[in-house]
C-alpha positions as CSV (number, residue, x, y, z in Angstrom):
1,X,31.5,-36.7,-18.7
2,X,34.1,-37.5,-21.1
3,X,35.6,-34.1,-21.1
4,X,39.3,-34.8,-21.1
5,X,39.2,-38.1,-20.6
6,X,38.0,-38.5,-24.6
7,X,41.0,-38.0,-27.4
8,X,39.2,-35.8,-29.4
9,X,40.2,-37.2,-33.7
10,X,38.2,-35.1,-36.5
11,X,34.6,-33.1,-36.0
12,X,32.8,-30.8,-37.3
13,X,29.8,-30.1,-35.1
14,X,28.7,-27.2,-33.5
15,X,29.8,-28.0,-29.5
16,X,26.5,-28.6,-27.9
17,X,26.4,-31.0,-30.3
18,X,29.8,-32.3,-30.2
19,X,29.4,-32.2,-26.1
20,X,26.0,-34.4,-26.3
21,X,28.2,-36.9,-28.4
22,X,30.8,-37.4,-25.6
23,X,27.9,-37.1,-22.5
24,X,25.7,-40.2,-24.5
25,X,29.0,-42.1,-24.9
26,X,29.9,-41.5,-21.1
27,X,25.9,-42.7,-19.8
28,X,27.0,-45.5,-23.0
29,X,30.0,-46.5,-20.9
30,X,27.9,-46.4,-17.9
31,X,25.8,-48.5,-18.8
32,X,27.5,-51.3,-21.2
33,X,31.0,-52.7,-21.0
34,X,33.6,-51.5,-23.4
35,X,33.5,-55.0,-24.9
36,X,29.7,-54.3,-25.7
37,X,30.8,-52.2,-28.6
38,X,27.7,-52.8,-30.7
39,X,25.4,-52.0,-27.2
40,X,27.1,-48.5,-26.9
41,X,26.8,-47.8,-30.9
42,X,23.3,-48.4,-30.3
43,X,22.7,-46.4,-27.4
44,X,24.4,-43.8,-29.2
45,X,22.8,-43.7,-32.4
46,X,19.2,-44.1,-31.2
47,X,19.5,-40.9,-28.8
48,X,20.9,-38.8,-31.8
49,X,18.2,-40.1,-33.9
50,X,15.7,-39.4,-31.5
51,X,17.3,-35.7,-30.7
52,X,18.7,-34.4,-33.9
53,X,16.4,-36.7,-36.5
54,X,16.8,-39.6,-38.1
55,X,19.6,-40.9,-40.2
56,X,22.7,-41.1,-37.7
57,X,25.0,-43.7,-38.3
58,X,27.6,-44.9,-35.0
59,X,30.3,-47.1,-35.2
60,X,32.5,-48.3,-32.0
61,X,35.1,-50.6,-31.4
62,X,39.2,-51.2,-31.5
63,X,39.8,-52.1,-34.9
64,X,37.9,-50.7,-37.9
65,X,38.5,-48.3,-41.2
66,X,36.1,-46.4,-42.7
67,X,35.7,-44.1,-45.4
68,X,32.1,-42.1,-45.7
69,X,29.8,-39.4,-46.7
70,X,28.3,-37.3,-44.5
71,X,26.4,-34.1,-44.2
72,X,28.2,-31.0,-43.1
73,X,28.4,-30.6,-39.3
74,X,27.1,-34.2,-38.3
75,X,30.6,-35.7,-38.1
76,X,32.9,-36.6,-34.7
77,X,35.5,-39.1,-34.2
78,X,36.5,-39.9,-30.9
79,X,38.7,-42.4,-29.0
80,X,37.9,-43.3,-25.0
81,X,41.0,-45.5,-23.3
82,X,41.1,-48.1,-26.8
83,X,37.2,-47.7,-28.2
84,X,37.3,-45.7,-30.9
85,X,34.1,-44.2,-32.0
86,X,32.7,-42.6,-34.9
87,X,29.0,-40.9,-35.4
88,X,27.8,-39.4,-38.4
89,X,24.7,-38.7,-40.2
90,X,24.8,-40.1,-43.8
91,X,23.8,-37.8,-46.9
92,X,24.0,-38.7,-50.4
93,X,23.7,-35.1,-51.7
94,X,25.8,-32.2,-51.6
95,X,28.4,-33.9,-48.7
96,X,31.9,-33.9,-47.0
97,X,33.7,-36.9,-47.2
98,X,35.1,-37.8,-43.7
99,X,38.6,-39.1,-43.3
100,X,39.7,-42.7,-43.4
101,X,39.7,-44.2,-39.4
């Protein structure tokens, strides 16, 4: 687990979500090297699809901005040793904007 090890940046999910986020980034990890950035997006983004529905969006490596829409409660941004990553689901209705990474 992740758990301390993670530099927690902006989220608002409900913590069992927030803690499935860092556990599928640590079996990510496990499984990929950190230089495999678009491998542990993937990894990522399917098991939230696959758990919490479709429409998750997952974004990981050292050097990236962003700016985005997302629905409220489906946003965490999170930084392990230098990979940064960033999971959202994506709305185009009634939406937060998250903050620039």
């Amino acid at each position: 687990m992740l758990e301390g090890k993670a530099v927690m940046g902006e989220t608002d999910m409900k913590q069992t979500m927030k803690e499935d986020a860092l556990s599928l980034a640590a079996k990510a990890l496990d499984c990929f090297d950190v230089t495999e950035p678009t491998q542990i997006a993937r990894f990522i983004k399917k098991e939230f699809d696959r758990k919490y529905g479709l429409g998750w969006q997952c974004i990981a490596g050292t050097h990236f901005g962003s700016f985005l829409t997302h629905c409220s409660g489906c946003f965490i941004h999170f930084s392990v040793g230098n990979l940064t990553i960033l999971l959202f689901k994506g709305s185009a209705g009634e939406v937060k904007s998250g903050p620039t990474v």
